[in-house]
TORFI-656474 format. One record per residue (C-alpha): residue in one letter; x, y, z. Coordinates in Angstrom, 2 decimals, padded with zeros to 5 digits. Layout:
(r a; (X; Y; Z))
...
This chain:
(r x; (013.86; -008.87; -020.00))
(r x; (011.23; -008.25; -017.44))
(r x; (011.05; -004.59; -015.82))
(r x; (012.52; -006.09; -012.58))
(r x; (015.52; -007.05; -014.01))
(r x; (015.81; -004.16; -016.01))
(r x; (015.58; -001.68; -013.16))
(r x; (018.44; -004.52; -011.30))
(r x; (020.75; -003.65; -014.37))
(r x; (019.52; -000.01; -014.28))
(r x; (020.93; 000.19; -010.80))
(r x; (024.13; -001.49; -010.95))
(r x; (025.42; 000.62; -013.81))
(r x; (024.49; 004.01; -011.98))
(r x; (026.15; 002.23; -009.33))
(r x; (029.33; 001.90; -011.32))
(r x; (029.38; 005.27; -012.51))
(r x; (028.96; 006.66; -009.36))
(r x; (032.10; 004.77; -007.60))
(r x; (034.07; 005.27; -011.01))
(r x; (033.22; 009.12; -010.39))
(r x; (034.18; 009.49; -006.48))
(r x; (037.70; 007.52; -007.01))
(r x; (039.98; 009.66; -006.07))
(r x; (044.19; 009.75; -004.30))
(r x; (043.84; 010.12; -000.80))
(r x; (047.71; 010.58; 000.29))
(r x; (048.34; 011.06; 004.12))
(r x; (050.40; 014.02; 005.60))
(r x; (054.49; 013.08; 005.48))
(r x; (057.13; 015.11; 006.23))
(r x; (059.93; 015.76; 003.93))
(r x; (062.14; 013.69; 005.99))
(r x; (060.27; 010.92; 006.46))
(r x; (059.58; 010.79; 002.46))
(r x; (063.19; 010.99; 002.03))
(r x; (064.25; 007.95; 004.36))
(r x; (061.58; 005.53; 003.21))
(r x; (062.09; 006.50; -000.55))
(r x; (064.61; 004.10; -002.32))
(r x; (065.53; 007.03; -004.77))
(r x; (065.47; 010.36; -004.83))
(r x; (066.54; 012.54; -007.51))
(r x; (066.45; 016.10; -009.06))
(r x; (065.21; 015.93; -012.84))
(r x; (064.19; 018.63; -015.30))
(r x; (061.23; 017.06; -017.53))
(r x; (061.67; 017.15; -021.34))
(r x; (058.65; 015.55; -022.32))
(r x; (055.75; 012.98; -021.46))
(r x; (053.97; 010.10; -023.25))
(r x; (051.10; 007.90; -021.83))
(r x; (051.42; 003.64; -022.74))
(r x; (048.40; 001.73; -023.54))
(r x; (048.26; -001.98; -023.17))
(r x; (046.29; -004.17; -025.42))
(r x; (045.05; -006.33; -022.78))
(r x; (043.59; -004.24; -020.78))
(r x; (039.75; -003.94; -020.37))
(r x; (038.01; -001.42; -022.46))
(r x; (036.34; 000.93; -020.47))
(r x; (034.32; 004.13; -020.95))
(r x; (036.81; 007.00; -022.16))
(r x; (035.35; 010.65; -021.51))
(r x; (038.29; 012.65; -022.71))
(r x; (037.34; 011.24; -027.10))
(r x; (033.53; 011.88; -026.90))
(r x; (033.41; 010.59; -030.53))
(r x; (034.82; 007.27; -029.30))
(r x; (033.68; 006.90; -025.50))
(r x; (034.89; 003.03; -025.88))
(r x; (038.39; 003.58; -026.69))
(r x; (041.10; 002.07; -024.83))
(r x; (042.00; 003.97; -021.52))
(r x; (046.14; 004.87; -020.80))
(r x; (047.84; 003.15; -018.07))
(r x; (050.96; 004.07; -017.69))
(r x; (052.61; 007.77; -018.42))
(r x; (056.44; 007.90; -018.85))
(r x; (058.38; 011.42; -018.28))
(r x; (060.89; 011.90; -020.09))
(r x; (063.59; 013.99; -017.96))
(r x; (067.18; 014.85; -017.58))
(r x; (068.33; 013.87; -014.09))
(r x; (071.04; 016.16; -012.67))
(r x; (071.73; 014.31; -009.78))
(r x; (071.31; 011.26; -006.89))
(r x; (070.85; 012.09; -003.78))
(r x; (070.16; 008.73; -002.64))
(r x; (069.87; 005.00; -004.41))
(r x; (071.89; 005.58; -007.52))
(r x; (073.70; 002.38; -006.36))
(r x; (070.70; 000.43; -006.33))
(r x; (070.49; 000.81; -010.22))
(r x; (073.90; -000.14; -011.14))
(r x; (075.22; 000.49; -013.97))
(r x; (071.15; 001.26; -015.26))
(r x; (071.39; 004.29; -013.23))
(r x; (073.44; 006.33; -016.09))
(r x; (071.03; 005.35; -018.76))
(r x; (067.82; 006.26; -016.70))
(r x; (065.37; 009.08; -019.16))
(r x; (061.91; 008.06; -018.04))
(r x; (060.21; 008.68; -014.80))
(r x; (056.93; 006.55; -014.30))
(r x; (053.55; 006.78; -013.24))
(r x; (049.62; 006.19; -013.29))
(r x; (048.19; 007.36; -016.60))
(r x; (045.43; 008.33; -014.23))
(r x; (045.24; 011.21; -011.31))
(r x; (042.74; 008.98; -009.34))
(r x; (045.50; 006.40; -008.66))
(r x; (047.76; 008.92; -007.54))
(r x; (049.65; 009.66; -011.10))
(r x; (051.90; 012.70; -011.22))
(r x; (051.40; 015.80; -013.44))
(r x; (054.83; 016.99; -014.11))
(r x; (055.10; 020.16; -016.20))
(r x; (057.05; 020.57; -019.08))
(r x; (060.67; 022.40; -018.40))
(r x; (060.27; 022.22; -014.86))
(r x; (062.85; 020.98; -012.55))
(r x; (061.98; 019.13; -009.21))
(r x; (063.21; 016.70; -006.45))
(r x; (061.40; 013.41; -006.48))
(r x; (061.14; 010.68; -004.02))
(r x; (060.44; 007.22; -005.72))
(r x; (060.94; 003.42; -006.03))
(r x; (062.45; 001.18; -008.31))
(r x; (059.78; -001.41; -009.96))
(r x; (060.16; -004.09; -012.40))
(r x; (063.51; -004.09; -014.28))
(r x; (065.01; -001.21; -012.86))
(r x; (062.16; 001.52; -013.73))
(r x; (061.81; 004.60; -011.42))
(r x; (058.30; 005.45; -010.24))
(r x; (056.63; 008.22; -008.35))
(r x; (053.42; 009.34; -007.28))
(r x; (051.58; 012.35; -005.43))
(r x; (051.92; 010.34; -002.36))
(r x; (055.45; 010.83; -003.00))
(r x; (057.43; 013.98; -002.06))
(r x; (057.63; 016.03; -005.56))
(r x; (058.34; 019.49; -005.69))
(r x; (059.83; 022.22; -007.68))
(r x; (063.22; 022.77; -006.80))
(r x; (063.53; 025.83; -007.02))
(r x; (060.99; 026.13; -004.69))
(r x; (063.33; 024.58; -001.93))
(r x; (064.96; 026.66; 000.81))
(r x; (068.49; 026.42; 002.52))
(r x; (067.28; 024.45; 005.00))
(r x; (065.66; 021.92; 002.97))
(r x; (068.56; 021.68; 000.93))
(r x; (070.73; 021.04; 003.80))
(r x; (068.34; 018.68; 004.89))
(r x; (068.26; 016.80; 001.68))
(r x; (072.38; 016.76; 001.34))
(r x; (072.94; 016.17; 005.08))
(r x; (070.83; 015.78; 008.08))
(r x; (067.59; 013.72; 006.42))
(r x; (069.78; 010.94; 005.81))
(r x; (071.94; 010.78; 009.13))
(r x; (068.89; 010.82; 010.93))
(r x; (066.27; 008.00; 009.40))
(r x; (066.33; 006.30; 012.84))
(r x; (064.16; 009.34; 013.71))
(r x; (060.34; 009.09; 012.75))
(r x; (058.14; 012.07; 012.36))
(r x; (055.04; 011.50; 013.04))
(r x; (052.06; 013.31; 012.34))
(r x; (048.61; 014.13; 014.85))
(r x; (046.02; 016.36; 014.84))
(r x; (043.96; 017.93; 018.08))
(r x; (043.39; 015.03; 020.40))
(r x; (045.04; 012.65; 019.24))
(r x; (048.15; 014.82; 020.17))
(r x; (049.78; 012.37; 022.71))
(r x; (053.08; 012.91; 022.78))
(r x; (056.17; 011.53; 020.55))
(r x; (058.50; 008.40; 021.69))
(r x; (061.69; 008.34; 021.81))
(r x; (062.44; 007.93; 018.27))
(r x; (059.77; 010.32; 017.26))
(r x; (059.46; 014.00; 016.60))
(r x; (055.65; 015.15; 016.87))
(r x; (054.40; 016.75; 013.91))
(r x; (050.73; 018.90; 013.07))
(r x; (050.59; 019.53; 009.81))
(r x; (049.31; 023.21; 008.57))
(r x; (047.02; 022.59; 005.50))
(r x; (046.81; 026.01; 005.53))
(r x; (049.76; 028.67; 005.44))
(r x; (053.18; 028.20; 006.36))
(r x; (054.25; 024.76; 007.92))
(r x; (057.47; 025.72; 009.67))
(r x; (058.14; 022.37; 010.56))
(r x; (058.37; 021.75; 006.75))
(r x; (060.18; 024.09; 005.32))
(r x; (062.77; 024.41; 008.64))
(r x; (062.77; 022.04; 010.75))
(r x; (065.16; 018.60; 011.92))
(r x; (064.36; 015.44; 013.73))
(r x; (067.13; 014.55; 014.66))
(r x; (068.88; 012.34; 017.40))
(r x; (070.44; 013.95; 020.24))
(r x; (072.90; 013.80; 023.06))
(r x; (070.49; 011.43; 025.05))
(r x; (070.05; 009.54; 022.03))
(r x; (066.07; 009.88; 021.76))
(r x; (064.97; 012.63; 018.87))
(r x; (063.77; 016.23; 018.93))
(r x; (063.31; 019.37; 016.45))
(r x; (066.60; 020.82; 015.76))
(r x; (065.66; 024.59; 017.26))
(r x; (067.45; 026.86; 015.10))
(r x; (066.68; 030.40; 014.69))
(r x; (064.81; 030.45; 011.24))
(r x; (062.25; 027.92; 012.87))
(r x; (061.86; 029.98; 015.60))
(r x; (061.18; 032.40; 013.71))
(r x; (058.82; 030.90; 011.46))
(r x; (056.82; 029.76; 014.69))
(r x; (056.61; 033.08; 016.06))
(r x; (055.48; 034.78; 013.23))
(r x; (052.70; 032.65; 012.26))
(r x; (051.65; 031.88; 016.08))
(r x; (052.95; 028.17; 016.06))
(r x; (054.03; 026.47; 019.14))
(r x; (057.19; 024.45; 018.97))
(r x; (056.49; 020.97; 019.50))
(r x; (056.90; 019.60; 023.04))
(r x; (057.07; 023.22; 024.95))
(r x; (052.88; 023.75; 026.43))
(r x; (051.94; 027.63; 026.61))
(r x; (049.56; 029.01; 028.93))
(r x; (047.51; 025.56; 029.58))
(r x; (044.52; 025.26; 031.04))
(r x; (042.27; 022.41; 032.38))
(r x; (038.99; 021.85; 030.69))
(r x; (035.84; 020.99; 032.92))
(r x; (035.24; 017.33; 032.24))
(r x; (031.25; 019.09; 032.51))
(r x; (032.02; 022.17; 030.55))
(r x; (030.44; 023.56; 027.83))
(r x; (033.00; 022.91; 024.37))
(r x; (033.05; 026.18; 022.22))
(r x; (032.64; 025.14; 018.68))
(r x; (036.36; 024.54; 017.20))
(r x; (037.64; 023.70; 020.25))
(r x; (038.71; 020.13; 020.00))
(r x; (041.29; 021.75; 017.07))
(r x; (043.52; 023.10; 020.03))
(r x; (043.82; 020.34; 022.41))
(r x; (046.63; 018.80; 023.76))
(r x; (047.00; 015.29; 025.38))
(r x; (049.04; 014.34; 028.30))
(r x; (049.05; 011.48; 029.87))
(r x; (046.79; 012.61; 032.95))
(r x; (044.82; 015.84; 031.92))
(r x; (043.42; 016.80; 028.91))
(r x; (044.47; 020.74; 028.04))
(r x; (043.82; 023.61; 025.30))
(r x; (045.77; 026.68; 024.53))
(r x; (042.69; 029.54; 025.75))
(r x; (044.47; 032.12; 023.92))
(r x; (043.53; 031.08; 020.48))
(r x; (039.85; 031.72; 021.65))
(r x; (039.68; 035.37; 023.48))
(r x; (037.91; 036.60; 020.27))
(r x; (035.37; 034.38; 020.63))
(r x; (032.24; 035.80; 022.57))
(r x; (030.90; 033.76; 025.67))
């Protein structure tokens, strides 16, 4: 093999390595309602146990985790076993399979999204059916501990979720803030703290038939406390020179209208001129 070729081959493995190494689950942001109406199942489990499926024709590929075998065949598939307390929505879509159901199913592998479920924990699940009758989930899905769940996402989860799946809550961030439709309830999610539109808040249809938040006073007071606007009402608004100097962070507080372009000032009085 010639040196050229060599240094070809050289290349495409680092190649390989390098893609195989920056993989990774890229979920977007969904609200708890939203993951609830497009589920087709969701379900509160406990999890017993776990075991991962290998399948003898797949590929062999490079296995870090047995450094004394680095060739040995990779899991696909890990099942969880649980015990499901209850359906709170597609039991019927099972049938009769739905009383027999111990396994929930995933990607052996965190890159494609598989779940991590821990041992003895209990937690609500959104998922799917696939093949013959088989319940899977993923991160992209909405999975968490149940315990972890407040009144008003209970009450969302036994009542208004569901009565309200004509109403679409849809995310935005900064500029790209435009304004819901009818059937939509804007929504910016808070990577960081408390997102009071998650743990407290309703789309839900109203008397005009088009959807809005459900103000109630917990949300409120969620809002207020952590300095959140509640979507739709505009605070304090200012015009922004289309020649103006932009302050670095800026573009994180806009909001869109249809004619002027606007930020909230406020969030930048400590911020020296």
């Amino acid at each position: 093999m010639t040196q050229s070729h060599m240094m070809l081959v050289s290349g495409v493995i680092l190649l390989w390595v390098t893609v195989t190494e920056v993989w990774s689950c890229t979920c977007f942001p969904t609200h708890p309602q939203d993951q609830f109406c497009r589920a087709q199942i969701v379900l509160v489990a406990t999890v017993k146990g776990s075991e991962e499926v290998f399948q003898n024709n797949i590929i062999k590929a490079p296995n870090t985790r047995d450094p004394d075998n680095p060739y040995a065949m990779v899991p696909v598939e890990r099942k969880f076993k649980v015990r499901i307390h209850r359906f709170f929505k597609g039991q019927e879509l099972l049938g009769d399979k739905g009383k027999r159901v111990k396994y929930i199913h995933t990607s052996a592998s965190s890159a494609s999204c598989g779940l991590n479920l821990n041992k003895g924990k209990t937690y609500i699940l959104s998922a799917r059916i696939q093949r013959q009758g088989e319940i899977w989930s993923s991160m992209c899905d909405w999975v968490q501990n149940y315990k972890t769940l407040n009144r008003h996402q209970l009450k969302g989860i036994k009542f208004h979720y569901k009565r309200n799946c004509k109403c679409k809550v849809t995310w935005c961030q900064g500029s790209y803030c435009r304004g819901p439709g009818p059937k939509e309830c804007e929504w910016v999610p808070q990577f960081y703290g408390t997102d009071c539109l998650v743990e407290h808040g309703f789309c839900m249809v109203n008397s005009r038939g088009t959807c809005q938040w459900k103000k109630n006073r917990q949300l409120r007071k969620c809002l207020e406390k952590n300095h959140q606007p509640m979507p739709g009402e505009v605070r304090e608004i200012q015009e922004i020179p289309r020649d103006g100097p932009h302050r670095p962070g800026e573009y994180e507080s806009w909001r869109s209208s249809p004619v002027d372009d606007v930020y909230l000032p406020g969030i930048y009085e400590d911020i020296k001129r």
